[in-house]
C-alpha positions as CSV (number, residue, x, y, z in Angstrom):
1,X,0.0,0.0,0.0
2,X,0.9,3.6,-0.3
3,X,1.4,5.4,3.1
4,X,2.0,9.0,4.1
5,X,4.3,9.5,7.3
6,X,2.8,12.6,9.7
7,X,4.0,14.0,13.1
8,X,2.8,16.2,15.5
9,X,4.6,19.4,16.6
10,X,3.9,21.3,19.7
11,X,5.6,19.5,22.7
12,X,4.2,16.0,21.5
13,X,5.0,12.7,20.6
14,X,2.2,12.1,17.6
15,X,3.5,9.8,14.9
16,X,0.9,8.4,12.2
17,X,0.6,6.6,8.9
18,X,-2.2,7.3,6.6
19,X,-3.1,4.5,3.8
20,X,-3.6,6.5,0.4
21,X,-5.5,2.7,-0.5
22,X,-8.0,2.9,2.3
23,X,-8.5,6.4,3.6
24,X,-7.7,5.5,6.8
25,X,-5.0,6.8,9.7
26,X,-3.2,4.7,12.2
27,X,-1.1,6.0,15.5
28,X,2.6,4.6,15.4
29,X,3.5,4.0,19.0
30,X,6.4,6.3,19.5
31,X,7.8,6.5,23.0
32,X,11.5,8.0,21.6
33,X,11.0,10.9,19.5
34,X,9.4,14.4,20.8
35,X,8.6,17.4,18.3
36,X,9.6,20.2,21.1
37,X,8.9,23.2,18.5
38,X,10.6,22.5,15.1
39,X,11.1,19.3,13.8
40,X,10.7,17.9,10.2
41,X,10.8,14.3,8.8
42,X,11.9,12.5,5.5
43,X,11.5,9.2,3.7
44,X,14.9,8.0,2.1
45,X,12.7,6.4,-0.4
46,X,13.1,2.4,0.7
47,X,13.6,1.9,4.5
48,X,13.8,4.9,6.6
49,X,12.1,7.8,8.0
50,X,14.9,10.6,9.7
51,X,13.0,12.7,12.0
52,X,15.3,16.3,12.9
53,X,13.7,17.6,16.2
54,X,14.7,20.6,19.1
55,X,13.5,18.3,22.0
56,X,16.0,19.1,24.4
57,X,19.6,19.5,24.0
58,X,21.4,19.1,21.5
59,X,19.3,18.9,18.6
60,X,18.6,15.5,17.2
61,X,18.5,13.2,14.0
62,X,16.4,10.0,14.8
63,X,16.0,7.3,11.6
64,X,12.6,5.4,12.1
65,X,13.1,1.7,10.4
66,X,9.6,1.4,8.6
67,X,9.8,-2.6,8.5
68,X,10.9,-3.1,11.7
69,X,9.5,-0.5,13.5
70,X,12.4,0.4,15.6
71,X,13.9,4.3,16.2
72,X,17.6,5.2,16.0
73,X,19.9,8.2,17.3
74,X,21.7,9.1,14.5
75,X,24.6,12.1,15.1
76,X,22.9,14.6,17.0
77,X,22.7,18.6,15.3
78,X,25.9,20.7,14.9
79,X,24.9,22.7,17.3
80,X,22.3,23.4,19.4
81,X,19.4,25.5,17.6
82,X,20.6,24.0,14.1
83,X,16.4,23.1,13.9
84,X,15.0,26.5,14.3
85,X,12.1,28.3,12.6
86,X,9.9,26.3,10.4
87,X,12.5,23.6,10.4
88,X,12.2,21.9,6.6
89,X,14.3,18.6,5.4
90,X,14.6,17.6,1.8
91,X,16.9,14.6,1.0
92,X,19.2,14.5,-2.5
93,X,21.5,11.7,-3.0
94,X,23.1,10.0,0.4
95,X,22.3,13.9,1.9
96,X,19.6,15.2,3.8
97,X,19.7,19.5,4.1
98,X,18.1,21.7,6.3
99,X,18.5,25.2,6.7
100,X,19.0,26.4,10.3
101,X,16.8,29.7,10.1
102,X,16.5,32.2,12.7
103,X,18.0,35.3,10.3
104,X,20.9,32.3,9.9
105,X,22.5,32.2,6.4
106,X,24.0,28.4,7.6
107,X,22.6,25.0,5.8
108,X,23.6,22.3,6.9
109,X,24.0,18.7,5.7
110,X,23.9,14.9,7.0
111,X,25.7,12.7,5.6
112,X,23.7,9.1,5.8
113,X,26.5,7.0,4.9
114,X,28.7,9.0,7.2
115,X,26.5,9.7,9.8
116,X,28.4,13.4,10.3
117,X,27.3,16.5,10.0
118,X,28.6,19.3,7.6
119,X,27.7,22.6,6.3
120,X,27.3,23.4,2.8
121,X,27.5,26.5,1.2
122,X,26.0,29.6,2.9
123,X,22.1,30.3,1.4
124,X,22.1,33.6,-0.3
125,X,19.2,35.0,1.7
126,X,18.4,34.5,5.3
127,X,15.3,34.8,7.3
128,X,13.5,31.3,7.2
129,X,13.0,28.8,4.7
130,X,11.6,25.6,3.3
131,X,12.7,23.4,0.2
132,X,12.1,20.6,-2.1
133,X,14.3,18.2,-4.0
134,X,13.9,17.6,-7.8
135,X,15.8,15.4,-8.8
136,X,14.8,15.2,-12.0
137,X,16.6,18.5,-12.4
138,X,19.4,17.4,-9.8
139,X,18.7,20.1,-7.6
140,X,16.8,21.5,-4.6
141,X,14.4,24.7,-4.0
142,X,14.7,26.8,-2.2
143,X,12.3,29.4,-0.7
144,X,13.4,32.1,2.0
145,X,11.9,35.4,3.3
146,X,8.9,36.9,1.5
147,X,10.7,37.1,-2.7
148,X,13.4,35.0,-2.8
149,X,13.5,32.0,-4.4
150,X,16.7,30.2,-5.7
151,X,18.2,26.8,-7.0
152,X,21.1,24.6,-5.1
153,X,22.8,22.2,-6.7
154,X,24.1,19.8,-4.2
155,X,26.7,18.2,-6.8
156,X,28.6,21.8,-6.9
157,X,27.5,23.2,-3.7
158,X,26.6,26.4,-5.8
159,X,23.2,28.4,-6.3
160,X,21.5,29.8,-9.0
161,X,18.2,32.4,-9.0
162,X,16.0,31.4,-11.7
163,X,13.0,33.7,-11.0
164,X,15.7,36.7,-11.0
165,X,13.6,37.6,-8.1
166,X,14.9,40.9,-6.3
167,X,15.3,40.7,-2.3
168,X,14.3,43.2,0.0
C-alpha cells in the first residue's frame, strides 16, 4: 500500500501513517522521539524515515526503520538550535539538508553514509525557509523570506536564481 508519514509538533509525541489505499489513519507508538517546537521528517525512499527535532539538547537526527519499526539516534545537530524556525528537510542523494533559520545564512548537511554533519555553502538570503528536492533536475528549491526563491545544486555546492527575483 501507499502510506503517508505525519508528526505532530507542539511539545508532542504524535506519529501516524495514513493509507492513500484505504482512507484511513493509524497512531505509530512512538515513545522515543518528541517534536519540542521545530522538527521535520523525510523518507529516504526504501527503508527509513529521519526525524530532525529541538526536544531538548542538543538537537537531534532520529532514523525510524519502517519494516521493523524500531527508532535510532543518529549524530545529534551541529549545534544546538541547528532546527530553528519552520524547520524543513529535503533529501538529494546519500544527503539530507536543512536550513537552520533564525535570520541564519547556515545549511547544513547529513551525511547518511557517514553519519556526520557538515555545512554546505552559505544560502544567499536568510530569514527562514523551506525546500524541495527535484531530482529530475538534480537540484533543490529553495524558498526564504517573502521574494526569494533560488536553486542549489548539491553536486557543486553552488546556487543559481531562476526567477531573478529581487530581495528586499
Amino acid at each position: 500500500p501507499d502510506y503517508i508519514y505525519a508528526i505532530q509538533g507542539a511539545n508532542s509525541w504524535g506519529f501516524w501513517r495514513y493509507n492513500v489505499s484505504t482512507n484511513t489513519w493509524a497512531t505509530i507508538t512512538n515513545s522515543t522521539v518528541n517534536c519540542w517546537n521545530y522538527c521535520d521528517i523525510v523518507y529516504d525512499g526504501s527503508t527509513y524515515i529521519y526525524w530532525a527535532t529541538d526536544w531538548e539538547a542538543p538537537d537531534r537526527l532520529y532514523r525510524y526503520n519502517i519494516a521493523n519499526r524500531t527508532w535510532t539516534r543518529m549524530a545529534d545537530a551541529p549545534i544546538n538550535g541547528a532546527f530553528s524556525e519552520a524547520t524543513n528537510l529535503a533529501l538529494y542523494g546519500d544527503y539530507i539538508y536543512t536550513l537552520r533559520g533564525a535570520g541564519s545564512r547556515t545549511m547544513y548537511r547529513y551525511s547518511i553514509s557517514n553519519n556526520s554533519w557538515s555545512t554546505a555553502a552559505d544560502v544567499q538570503y536568510a530569514l527562514y525557509g523551506s525546500m524541495v528536492t527535484i531530482p529530475e533536475e538534480n537540484k533543490i528549491m529553495i524558498y526564504t523570506s517573502p521574494t526569494s526563491f533560488f536553486d542549489y545544486y548539491p553536486t557543486n555546492n553552488s546556487y543559481s536564481d531562476p526567477l531573478g527575483v529581487p530581495a528586499y
